[in-house]
C-alpha positions in Angstrom: 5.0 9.1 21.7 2.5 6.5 20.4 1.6 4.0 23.5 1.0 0.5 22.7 -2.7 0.0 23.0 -2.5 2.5 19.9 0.0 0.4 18.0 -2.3 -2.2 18.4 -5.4 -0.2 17.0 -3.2 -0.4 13.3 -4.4 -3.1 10.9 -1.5 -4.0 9.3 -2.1 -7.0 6.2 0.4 -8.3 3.7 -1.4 -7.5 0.5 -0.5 -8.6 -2.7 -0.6 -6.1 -6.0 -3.1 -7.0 -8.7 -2.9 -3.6 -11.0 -1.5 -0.5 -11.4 -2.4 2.3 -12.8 -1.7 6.5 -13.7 -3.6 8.6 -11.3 -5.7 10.6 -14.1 -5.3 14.1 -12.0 -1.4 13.6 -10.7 1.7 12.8 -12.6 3.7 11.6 -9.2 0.3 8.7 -7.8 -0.6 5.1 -9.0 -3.7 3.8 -8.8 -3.4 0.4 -7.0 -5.6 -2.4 -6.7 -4.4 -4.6 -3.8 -5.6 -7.6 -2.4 -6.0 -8.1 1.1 -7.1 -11.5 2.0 -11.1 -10.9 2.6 -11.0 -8.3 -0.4 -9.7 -5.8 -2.5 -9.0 -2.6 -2.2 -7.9 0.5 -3.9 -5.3 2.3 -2.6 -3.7 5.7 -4.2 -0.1 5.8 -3.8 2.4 8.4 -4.3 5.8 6.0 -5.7 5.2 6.6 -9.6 8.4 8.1 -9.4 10.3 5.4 -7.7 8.9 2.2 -9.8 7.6 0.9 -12.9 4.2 -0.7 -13.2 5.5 -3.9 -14.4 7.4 -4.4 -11.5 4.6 -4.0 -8.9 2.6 -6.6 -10.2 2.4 -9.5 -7.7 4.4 -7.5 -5.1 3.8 -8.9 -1.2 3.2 -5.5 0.5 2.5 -4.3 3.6 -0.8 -2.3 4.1 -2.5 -0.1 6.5 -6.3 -1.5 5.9 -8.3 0.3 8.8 -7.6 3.8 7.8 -10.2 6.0 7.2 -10.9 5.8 3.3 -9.5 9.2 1.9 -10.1 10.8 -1.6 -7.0 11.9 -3.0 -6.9 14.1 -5.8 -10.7 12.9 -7.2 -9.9 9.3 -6.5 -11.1 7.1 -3.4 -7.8 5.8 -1.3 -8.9 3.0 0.8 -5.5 2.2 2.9 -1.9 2.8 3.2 1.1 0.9 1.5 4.7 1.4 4.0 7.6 2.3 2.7 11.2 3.5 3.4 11.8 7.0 2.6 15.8 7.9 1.7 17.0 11.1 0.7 16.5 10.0 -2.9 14.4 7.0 -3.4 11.7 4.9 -1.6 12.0 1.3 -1.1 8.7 -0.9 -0.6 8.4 -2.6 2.5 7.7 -5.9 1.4 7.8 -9.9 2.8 10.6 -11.4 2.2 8.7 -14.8 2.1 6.1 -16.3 0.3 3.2 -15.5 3.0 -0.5 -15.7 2.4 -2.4 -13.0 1.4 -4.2 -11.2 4.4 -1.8 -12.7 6.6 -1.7 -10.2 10.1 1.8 -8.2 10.4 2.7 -8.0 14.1 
């Protein structure tokens, strides 16, 4: 079990997607530049298989941004996107609205 006062530790940001790209060492990882309010960030994400880049762009996310930065196959990670995991696919967790960037997810 997680208690509370370690919830609360989790930074969690709606981020919007700027750019996408192929990891250069794994056919399965993007390359994703994400904006977070105060900045951007790069975050390495493992959903090549379940999108398109085209259709990432400008995408209201939700981001982990106070993870420990992480280098992932050569390539600096510096966050978390959340998503739903199915037996087949993985679906974004995204805002339904038209929020500001940065804006705190509680």
């Amino acid at each position: 079990m997680v208690n509370f006062d370690d919830f609360l530790k989790l930074d969690l940001r709606v981020g919007k997607i700027l750019e996408v790209n192929a990891h250069p060492n794994a056919e399965k990882l993007y390359l994703l530049k994400v904006d977070i309010g105060e900045k951007e960030i790069q975050i390495v994400a493992g959903i090549k298989p379940f999108y398109v880049q085209e259709e990432l762009i400008g995408k209201l996310i939700t981001v982990i941004v106070n993870l420990e930065p992480k280098n992932i196959r050569g390539v600096l990670s510096e966050g978390m996107i959340l998503a739903a995991q199915g037996k087949e696919d993985v679906s974004l967790i995204i805002s339904d609205k038209d929020v500001t960037v940065g804006s705190t997810i509680r």
